[in-house]
C-alpha positions, 0 to 999 in steps of 0.5 A: 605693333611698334611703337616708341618708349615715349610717354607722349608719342601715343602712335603704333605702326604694323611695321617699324618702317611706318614708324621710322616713316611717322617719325621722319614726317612728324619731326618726332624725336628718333631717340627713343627706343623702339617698342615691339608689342610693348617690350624693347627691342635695344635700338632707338630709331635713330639706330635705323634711320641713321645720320643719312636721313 
């Protein structure tokens, strides 16, 4: 499951894109980094939503 290392952001996605697309609608800040199962996977968000968005 992807989630965010973000105390307040308590949501989890199948994909990392459900995420990214969460994130996109929510106005949830992309900055945090993304979580796999719980562990880091070195990219914020934003690293994969990019300035495009």
């Amino acid at each position: 499951m992807y989630s965010l290392n973000c105390s307040y952001y308590q949501k989890s996605f199948r994909t990392v894109q459900e995420l990214l697309n969460d994130i996109l609608e929510s106005g949830m800040d992309p900055n945090y980094e993304i979580l796999r199962d719980g562990k880091p996977t070195g990219e914020s968000a934003w690293d994969l939503i990019g300035p495009e968005a």
